[in-house]
PDB file with one MODEL, atoms N, CA, C and O in Angstrom:
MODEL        1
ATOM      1  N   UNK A   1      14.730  -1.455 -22.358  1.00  0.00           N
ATOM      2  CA  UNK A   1      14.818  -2.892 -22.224  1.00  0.00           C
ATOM      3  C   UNK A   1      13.663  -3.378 -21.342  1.00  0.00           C
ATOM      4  O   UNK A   1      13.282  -2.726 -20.370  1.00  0.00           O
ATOM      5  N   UNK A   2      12.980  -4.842 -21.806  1.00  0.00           N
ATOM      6  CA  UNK A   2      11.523  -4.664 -20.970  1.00  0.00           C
ATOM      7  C   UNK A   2      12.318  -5.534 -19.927  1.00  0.00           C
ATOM      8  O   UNK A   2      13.410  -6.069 -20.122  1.00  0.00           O
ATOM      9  N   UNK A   3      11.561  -5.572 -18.788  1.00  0.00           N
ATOM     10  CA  UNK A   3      12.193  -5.745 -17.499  1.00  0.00           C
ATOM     11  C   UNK A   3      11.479  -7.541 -17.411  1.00  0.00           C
ATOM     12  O   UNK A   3      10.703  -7.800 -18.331  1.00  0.00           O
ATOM     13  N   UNK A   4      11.666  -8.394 -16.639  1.00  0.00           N
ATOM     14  CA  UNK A   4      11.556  -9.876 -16.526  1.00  0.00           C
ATOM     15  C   UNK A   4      10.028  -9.702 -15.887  1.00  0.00           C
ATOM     16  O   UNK A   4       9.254 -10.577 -16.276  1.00  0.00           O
ATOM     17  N   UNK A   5       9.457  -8.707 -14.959  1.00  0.00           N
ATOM     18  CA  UNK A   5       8.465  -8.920 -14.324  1.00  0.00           C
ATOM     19  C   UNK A   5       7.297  -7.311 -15.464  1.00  0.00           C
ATOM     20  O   UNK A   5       6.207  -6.796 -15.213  1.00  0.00           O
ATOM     21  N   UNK A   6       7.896  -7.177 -16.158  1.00  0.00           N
ATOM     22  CA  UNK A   6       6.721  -6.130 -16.943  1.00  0.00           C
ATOM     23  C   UNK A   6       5.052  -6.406 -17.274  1.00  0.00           C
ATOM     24  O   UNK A   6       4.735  -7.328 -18.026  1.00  0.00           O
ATOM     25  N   UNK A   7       4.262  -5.727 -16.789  1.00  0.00           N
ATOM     26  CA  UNK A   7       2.880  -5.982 -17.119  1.00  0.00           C
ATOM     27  C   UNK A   7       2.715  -7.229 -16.138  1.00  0.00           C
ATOM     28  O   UNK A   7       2.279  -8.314 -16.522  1.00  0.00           O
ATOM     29  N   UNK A   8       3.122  -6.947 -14.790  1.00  0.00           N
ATOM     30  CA  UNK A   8       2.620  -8.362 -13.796  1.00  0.00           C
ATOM     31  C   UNK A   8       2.455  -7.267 -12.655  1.00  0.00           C
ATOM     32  O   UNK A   8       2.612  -6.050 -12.562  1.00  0.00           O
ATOM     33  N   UNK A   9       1.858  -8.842 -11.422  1.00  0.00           N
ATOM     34  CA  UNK A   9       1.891  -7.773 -10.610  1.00  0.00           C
ATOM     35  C   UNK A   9       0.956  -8.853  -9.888  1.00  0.00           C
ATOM     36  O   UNK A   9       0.397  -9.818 -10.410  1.00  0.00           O
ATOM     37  N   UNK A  10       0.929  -8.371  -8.322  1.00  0.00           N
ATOM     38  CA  UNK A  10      -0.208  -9.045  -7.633  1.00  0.00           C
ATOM     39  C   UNK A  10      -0.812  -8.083  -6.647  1.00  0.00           C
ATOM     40  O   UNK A  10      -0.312  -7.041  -6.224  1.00  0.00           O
ATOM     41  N   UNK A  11      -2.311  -8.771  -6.272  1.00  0.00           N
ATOM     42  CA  UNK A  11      -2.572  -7.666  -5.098  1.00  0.00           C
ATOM     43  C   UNK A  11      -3.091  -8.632  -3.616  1.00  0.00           C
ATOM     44  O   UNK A  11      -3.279  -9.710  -4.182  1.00  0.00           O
ATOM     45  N   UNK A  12      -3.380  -8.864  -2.329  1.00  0.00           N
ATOM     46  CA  UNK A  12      -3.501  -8.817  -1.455  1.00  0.00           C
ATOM     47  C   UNK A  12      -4.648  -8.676  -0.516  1.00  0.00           C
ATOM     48  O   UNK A  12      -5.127  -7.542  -0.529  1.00  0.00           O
ATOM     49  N   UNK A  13      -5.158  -9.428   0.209  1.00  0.00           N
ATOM     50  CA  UNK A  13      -6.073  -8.996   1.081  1.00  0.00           C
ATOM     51  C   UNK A  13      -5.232  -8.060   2.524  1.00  0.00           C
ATOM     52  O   UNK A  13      -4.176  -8.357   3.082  1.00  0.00           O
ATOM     53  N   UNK A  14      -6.099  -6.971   2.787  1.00  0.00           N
ATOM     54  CA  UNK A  14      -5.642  -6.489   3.872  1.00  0.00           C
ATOM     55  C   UNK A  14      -6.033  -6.588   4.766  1.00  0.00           C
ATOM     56  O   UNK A  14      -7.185  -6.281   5.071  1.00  0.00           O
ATOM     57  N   UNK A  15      -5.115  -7.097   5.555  1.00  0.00           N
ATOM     58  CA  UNK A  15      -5.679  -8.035   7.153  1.00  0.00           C
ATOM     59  C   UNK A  15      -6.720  -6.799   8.080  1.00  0.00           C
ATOM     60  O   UNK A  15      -7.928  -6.986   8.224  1.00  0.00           O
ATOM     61  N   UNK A  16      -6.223  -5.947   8.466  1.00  0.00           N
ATOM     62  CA  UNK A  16      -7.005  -5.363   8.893  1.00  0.00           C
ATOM     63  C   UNK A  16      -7.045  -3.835   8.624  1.00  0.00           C
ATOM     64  O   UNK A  16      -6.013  -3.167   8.572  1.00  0.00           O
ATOM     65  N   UNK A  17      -8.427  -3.253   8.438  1.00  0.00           N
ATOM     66  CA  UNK A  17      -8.598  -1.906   7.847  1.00  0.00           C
ATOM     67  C   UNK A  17      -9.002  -0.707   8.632  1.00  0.00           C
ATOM     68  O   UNK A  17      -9.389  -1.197   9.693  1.00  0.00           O
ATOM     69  N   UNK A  18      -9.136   0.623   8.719  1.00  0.00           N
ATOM     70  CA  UNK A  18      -9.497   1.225   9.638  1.00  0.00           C
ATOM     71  C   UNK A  18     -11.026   1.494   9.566  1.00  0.00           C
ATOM     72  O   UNK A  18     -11.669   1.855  10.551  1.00  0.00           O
ATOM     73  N   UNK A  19     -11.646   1.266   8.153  1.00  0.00           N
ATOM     74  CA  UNK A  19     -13.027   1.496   8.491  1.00  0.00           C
ATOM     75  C   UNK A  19     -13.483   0.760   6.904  1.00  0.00           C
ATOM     76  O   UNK A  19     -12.705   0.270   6.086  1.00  0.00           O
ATOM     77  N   UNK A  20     -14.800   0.859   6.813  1.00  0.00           N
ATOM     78  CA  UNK A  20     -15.639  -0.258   5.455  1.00  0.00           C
ATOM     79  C   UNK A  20     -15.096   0.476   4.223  1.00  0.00           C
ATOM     80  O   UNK A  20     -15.403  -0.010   3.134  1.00  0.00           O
ATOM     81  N   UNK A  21     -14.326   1.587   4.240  1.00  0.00           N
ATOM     82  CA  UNK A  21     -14.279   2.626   3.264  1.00  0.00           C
ATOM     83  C   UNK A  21     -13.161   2.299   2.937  1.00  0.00           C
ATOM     84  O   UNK A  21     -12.892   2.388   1.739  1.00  0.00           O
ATOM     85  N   UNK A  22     -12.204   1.846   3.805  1.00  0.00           N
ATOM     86  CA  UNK A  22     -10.722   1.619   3.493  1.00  0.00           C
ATOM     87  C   UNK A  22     -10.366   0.209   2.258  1.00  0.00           C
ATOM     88  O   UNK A  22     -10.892  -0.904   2.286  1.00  0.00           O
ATOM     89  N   UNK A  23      -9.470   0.643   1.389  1.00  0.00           N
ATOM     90  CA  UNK A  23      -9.449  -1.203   0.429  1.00  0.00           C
ATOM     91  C   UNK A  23      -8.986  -2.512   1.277  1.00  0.00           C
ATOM     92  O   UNK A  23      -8.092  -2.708   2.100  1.00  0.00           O
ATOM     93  N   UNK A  24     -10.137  -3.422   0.622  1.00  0.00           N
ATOM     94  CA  UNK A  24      -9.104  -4.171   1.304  1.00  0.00           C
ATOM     95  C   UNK A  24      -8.789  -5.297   0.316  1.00  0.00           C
ATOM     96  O   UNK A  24      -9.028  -6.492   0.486  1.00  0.00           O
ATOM     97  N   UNK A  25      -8.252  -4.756  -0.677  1.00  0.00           N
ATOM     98  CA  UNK A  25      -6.889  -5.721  -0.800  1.00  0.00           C
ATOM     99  C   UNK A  25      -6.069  -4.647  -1.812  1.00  0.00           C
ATOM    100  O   UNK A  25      -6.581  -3.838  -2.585  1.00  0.00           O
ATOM    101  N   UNK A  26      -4.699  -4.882  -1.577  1.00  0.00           N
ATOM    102  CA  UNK A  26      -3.728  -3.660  -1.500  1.00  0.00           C
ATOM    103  C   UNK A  26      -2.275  -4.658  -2.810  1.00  0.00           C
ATOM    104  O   UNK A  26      -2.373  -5.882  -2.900  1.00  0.00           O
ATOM    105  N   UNK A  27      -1.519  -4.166  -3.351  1.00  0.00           N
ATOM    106  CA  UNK A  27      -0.386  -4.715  -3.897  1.00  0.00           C
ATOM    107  C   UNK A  27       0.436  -3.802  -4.763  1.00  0.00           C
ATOM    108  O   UNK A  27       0.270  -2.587  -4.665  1.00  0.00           O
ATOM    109  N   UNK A  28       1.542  -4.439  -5.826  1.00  0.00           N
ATOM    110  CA  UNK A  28       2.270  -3.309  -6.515  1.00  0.00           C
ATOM    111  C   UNK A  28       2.481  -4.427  -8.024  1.00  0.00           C
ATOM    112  O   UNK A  28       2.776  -5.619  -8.106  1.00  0.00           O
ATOM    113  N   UNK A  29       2.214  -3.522  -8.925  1.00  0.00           N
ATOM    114  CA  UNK A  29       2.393  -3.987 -10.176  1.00  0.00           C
ATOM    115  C   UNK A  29       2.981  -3.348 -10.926  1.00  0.00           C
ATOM    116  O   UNK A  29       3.076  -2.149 -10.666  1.00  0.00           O
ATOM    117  N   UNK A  30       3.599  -3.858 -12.126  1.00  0.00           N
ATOM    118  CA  UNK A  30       4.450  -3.366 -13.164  1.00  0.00           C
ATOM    119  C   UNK A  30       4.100  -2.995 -14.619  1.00  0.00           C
ATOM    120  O   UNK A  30       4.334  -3.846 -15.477  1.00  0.00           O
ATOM    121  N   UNK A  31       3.601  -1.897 -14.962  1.00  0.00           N
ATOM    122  CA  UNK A  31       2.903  -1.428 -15.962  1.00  0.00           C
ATOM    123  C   UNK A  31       4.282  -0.974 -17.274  1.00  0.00           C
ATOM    124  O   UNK A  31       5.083  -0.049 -17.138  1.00  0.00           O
ATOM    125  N   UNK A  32       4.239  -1.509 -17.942  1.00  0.00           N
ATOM    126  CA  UNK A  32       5.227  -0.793 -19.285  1.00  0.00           C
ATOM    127  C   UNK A  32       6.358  -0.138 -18.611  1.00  0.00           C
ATOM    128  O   UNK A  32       6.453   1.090 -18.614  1.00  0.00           O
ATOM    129  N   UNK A  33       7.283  -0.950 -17.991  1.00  0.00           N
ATOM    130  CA  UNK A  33       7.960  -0.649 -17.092  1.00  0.00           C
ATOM    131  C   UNK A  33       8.240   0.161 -15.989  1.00  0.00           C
ATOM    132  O   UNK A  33       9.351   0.336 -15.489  1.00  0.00           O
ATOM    133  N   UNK A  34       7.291   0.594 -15.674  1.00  0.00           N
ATOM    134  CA  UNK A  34       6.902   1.657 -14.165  1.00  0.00           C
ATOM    135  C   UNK A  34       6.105   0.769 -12.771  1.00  0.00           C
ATOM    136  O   UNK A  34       5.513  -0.307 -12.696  1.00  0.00           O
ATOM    137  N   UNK A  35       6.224   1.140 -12.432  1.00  0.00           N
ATOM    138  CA  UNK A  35       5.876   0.483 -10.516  1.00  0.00           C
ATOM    139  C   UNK A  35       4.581   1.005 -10.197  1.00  0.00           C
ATOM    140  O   UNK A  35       4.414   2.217 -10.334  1.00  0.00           O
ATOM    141  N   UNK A  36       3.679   0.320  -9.813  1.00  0.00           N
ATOM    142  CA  UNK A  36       2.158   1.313  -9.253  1.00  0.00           C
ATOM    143  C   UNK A  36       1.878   0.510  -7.900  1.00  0.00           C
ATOM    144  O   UNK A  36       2.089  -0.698  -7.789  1.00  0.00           O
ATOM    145  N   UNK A  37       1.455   1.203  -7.042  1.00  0.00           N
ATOM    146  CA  UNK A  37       0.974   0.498  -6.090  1.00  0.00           C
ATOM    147  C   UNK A  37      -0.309   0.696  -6.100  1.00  0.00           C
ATOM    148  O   UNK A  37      -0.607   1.871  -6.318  1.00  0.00           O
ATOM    149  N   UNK A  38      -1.585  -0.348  -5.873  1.00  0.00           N
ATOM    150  CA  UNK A  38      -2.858  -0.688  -6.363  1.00  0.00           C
ATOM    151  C   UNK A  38      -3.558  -1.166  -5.251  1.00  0.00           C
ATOM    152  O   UNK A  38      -3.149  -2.121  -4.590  1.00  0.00           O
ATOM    153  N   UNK A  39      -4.840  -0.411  -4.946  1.00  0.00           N
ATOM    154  CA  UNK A  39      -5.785  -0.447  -3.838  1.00  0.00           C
ATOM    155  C   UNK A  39      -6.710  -1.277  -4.593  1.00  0.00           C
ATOM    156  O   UNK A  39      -6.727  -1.198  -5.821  1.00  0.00           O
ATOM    157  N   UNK A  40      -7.668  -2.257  -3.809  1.00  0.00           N
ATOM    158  CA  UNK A  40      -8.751  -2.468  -4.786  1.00  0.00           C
ATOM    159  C   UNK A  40     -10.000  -2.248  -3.214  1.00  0.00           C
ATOM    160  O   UNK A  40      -9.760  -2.019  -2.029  1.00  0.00           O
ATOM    161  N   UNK A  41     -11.265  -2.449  -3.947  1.00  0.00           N
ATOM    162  CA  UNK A  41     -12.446  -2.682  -3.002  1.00  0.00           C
ATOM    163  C   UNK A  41     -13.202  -4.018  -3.893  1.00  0.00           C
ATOM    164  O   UNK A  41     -13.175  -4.166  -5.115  1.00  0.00           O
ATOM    165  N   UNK A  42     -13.793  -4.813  -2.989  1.00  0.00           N
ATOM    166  CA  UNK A  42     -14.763  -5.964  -3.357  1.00  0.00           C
ATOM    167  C   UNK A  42     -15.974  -5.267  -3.560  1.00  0.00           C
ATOM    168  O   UNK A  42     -16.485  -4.573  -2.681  1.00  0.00           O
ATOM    169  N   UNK A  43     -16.516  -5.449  -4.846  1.00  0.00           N
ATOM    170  CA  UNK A  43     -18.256  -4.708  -4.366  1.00  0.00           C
ATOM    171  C   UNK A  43     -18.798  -5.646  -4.809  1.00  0.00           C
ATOM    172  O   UNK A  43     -18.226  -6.646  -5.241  1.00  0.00           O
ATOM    173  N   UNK A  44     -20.806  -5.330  -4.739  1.00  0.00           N
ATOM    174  CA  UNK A  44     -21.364  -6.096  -5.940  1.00  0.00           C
ATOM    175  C   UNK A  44     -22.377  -4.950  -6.511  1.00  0.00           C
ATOM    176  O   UNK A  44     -22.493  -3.725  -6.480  1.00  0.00           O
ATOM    177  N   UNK A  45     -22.980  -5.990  -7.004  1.00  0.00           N
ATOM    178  CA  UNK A  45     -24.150  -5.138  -7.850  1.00  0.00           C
ATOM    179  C   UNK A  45     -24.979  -6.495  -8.633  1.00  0.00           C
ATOM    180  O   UNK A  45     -24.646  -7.674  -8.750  1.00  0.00           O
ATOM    181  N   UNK A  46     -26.229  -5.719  -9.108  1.00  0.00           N
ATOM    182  CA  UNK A  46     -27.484  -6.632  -9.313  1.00  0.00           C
ATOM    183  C   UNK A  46     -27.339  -6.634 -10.893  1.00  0.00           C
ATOM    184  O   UNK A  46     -26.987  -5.556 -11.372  1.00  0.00           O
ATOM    185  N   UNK A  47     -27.543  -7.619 -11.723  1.00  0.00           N
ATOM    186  CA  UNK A  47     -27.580  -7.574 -13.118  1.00  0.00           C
ATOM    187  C   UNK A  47     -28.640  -7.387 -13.697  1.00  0.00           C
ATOM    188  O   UNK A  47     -29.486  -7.465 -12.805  1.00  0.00           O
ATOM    189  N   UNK A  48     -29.113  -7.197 -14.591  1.00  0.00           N
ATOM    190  CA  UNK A  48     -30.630  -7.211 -15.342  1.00  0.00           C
ATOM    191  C   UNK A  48     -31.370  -8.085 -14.818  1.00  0.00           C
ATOM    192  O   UNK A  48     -32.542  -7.814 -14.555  1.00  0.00           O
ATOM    193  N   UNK A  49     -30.781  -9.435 -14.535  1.00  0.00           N
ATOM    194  CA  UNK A  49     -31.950 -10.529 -14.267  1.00  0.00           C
ATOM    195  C   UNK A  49     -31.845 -10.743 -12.954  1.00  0.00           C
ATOM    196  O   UNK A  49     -32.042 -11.909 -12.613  1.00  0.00           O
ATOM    197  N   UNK A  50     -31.500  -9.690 -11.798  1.00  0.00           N
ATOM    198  CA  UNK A  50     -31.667  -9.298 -10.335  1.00  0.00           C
ATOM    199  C   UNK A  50     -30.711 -10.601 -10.015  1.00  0.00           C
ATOM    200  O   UNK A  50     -31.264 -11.478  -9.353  1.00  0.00           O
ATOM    201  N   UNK A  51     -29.435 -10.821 -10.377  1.00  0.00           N
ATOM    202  CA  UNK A  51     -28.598 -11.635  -9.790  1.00  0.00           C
ATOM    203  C   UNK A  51     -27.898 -10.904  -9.311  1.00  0.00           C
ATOM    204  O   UNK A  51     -27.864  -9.754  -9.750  1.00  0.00           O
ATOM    205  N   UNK A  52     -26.871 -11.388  -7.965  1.00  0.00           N
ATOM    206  CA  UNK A  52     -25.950 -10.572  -7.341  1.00  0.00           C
ATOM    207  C   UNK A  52     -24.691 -10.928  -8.404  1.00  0.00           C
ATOM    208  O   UNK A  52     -24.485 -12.070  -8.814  1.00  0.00           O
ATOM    209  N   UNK A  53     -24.211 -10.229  -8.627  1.00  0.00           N
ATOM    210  CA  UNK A  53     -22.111 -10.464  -9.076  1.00  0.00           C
ATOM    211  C   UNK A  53     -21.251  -9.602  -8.130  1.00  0.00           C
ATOM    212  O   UNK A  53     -21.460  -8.677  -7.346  1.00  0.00           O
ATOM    213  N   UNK A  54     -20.453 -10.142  -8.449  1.00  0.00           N
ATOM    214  CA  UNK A  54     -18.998  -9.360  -7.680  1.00  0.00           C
ATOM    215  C   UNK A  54     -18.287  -8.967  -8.460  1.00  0.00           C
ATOM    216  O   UNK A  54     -18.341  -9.316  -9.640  1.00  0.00           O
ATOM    217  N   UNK A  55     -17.509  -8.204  -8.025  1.00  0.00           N
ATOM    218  CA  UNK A  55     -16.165  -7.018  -9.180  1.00  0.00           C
ATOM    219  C   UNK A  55     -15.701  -6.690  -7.704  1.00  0.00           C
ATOM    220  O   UNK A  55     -16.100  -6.710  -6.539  1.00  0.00           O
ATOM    221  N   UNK A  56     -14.335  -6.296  -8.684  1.00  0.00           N
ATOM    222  CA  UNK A  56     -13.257  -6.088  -7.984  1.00  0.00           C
ATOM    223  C   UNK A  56     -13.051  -4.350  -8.272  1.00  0.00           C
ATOM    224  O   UNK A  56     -12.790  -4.130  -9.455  1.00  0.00           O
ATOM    225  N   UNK A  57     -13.109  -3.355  -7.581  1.00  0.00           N
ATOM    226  CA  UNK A  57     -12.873  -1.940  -8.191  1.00  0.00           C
ATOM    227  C   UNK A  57     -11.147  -1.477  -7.492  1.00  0.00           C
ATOM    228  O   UNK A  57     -10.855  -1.265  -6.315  1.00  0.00           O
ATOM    229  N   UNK A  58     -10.328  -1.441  -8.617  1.00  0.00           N
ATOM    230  CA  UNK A  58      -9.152  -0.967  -8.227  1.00  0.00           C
ATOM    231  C   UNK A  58      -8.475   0.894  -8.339  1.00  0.00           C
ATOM    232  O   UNK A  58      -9.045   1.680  -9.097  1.00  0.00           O
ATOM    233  N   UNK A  59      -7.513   1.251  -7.668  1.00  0.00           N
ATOM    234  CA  UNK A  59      -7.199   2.402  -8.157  1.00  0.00           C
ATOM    235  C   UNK A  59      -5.624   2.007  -7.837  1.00  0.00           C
ATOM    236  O   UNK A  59      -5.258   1.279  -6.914  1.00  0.00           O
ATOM    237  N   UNK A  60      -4.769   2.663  -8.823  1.00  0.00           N
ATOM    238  CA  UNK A  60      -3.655   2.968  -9.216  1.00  0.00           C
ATOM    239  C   UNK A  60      -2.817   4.388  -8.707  1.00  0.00           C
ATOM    240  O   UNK A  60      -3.119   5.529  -9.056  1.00  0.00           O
ATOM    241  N   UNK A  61      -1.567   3.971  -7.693  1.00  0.00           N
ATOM    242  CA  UNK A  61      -0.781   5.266  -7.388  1.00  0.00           C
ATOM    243  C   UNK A  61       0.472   4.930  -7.996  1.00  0.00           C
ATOM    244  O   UNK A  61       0.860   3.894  -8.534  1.00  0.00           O
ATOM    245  N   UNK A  62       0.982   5.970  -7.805  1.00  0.00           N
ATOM    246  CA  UNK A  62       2.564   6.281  -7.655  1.00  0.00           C
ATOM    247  C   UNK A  62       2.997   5.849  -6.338  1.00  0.00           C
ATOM    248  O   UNK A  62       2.392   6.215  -5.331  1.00  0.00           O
ATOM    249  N   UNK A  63       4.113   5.015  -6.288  1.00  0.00           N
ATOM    250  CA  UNK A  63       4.541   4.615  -5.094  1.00  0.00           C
ATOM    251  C   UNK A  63       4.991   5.689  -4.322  1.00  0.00           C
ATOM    252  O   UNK A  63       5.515   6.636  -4.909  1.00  0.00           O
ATOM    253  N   UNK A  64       4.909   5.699  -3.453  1.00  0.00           N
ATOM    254  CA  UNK A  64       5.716   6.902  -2.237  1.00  0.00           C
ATOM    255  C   UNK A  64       6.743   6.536  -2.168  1.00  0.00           C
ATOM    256  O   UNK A  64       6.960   5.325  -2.142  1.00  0.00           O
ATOM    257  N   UNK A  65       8.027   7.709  -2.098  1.00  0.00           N
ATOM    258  CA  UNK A  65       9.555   7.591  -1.824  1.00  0.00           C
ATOM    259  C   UNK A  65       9.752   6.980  -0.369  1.00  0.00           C
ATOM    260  O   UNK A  65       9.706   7.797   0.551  1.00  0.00           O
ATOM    261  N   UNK A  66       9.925   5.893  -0.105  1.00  0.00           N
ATOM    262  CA  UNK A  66      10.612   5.686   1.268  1.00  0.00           C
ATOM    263  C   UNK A  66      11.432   6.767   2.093  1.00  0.00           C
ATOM    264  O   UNK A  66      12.453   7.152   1.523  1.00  0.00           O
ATOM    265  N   UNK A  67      11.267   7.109   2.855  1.00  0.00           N
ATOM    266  CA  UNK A  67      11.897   8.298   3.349  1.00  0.00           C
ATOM    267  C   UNK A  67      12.965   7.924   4.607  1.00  0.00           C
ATOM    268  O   UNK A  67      12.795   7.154   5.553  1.00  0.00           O
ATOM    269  N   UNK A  68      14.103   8.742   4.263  1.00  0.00           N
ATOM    270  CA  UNK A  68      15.558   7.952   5.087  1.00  0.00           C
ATOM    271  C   UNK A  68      15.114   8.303   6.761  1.00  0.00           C
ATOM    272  O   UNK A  68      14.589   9.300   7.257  1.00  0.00           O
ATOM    273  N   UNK A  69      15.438   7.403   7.175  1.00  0.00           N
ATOM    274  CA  UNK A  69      15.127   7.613   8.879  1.00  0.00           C
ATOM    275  C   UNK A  69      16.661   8.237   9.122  1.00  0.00           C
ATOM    276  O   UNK A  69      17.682   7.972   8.488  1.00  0.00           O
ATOM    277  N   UNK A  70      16.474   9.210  10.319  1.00  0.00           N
ATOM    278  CA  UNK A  70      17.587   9.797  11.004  1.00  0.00           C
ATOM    279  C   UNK A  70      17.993   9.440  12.107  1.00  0.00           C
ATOM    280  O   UNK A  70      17.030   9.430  12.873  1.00  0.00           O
ATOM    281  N   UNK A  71      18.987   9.111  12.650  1.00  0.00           N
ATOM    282  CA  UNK A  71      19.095   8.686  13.972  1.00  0.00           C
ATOM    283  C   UNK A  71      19.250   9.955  15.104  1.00  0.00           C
ATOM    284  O   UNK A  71      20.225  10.679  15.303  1.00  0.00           O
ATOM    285  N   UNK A  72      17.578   9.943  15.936  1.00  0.00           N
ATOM    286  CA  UNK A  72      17.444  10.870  16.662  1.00  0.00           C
ATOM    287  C   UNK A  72      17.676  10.265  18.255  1.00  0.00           C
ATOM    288  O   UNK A  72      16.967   9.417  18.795  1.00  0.00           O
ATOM    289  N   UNK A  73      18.585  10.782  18.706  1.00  0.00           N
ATOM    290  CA  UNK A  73      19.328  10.658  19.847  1.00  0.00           C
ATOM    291  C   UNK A  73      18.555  10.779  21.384  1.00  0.00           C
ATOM    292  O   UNK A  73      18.250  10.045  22.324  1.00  0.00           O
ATOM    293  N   UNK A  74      18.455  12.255  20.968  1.00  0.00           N
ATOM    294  CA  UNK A  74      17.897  13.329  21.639  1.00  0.00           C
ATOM    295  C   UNK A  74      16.678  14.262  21.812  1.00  0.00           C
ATOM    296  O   UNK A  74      16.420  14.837  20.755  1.00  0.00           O
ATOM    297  N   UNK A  75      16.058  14.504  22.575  1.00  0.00           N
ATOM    298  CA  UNK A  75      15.083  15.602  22.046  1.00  0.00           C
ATOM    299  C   UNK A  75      15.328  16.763  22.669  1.00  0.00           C
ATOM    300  O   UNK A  75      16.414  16.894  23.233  1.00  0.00           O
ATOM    301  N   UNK A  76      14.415  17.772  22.685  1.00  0.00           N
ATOM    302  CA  UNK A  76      14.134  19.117  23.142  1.00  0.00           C
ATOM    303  C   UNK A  76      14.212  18.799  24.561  1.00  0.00           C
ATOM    304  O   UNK A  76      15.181  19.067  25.271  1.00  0.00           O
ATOM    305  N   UNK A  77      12.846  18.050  25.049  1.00  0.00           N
ATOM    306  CA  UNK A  77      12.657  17.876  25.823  1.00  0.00           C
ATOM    307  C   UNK A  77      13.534  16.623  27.396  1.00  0.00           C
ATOM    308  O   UNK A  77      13.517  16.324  28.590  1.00  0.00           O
ATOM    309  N   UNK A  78      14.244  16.354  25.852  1.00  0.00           N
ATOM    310  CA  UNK A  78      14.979  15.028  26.437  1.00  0.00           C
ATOM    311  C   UNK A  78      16.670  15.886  27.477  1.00  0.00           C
ATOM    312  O   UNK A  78      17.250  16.915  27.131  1.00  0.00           O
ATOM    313  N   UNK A  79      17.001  15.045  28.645  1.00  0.00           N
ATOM    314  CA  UNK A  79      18.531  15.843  28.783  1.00  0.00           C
ATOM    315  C   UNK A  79      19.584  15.128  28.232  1.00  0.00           C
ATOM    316  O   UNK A  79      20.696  15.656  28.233  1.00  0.00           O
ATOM    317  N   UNK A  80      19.355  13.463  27.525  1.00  0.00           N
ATOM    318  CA  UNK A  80      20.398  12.643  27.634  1.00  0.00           C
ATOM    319  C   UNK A  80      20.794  12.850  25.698  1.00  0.00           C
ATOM    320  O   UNK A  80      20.362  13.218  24.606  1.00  0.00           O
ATOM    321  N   UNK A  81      21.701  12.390  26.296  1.00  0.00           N
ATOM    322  CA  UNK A  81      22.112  12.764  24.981  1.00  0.00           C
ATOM    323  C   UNK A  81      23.505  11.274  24.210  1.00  0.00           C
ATOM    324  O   UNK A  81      24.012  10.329  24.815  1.00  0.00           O
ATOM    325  N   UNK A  82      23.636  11.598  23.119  1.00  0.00           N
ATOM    326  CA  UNK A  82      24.077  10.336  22.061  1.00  0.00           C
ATOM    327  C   UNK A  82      25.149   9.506  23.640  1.00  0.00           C
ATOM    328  O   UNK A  82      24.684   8.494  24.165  1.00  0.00           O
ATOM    329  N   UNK A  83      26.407  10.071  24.136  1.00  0.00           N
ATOM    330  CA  UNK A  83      27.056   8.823  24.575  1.00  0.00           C
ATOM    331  C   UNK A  83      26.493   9.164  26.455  1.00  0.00           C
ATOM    332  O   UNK A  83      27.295   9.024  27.379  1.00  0.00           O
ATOM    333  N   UNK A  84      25.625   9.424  26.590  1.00  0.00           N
ATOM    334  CA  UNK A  84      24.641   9.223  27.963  1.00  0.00           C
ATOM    335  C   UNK A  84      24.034   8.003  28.455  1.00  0.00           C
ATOM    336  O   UNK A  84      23.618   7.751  29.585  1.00  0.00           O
ATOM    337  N   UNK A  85      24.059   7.122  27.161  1.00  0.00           N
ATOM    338  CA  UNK A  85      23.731   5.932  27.494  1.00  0.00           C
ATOM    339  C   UNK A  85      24.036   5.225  28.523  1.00  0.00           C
ATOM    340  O   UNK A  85      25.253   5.367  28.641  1.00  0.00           O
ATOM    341  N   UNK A  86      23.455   4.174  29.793  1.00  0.00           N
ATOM    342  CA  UNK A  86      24.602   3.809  30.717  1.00  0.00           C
ATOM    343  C   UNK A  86      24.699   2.204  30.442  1.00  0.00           C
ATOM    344  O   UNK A  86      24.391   1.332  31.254  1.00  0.00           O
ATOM    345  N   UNK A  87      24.967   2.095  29.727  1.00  0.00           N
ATOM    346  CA  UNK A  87      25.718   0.575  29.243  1.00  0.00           C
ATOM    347  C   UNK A  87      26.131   0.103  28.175  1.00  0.00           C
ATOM    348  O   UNK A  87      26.622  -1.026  28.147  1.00  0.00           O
TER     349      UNK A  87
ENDMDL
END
């Protein structure tokens, strides 16, 4: 069944990056009913008649599984422990 948002999708400028190499603009789109999350970079380049243009160069992942957080109490190093709390 095709889904209400199939073959859409948007992407994002990313506020801030760790270096010129990193994308910056980032989003998630919906391809033939599957999920991608999508990096792009701004470049340019010179045409035959030495004009500048711009393009957009994107790449396509697999989203990463969200991963369940655990509620860690305690550590190794720690002495207190889950009802140590004092209030």
């Amino acid at each position: 069944m095709k889904k209400k948002n199939d073959n859409s999708g948007a992407i994002f400028p990313v506020e801030e990056r760790a270096s010129d190499k990193h994308p910056n603009l980032s989003g998630n789109v919906n391809v033939g009913g599957k999920d991608w999350f999508v990096v792009g970079w701004t470049n340019t380049y010179e045409d035959t008649s030495g004009n500048t243009k711009k393009y957009i160069s994107l790449k396509f992942n697999e989203p990463k599984p969200k991963e369940e957080t655990s509620k860690v109490v305690g550590t190794i190093d720690s002495p207190f422990k889950e009802n140590d709390v004092p209030f």
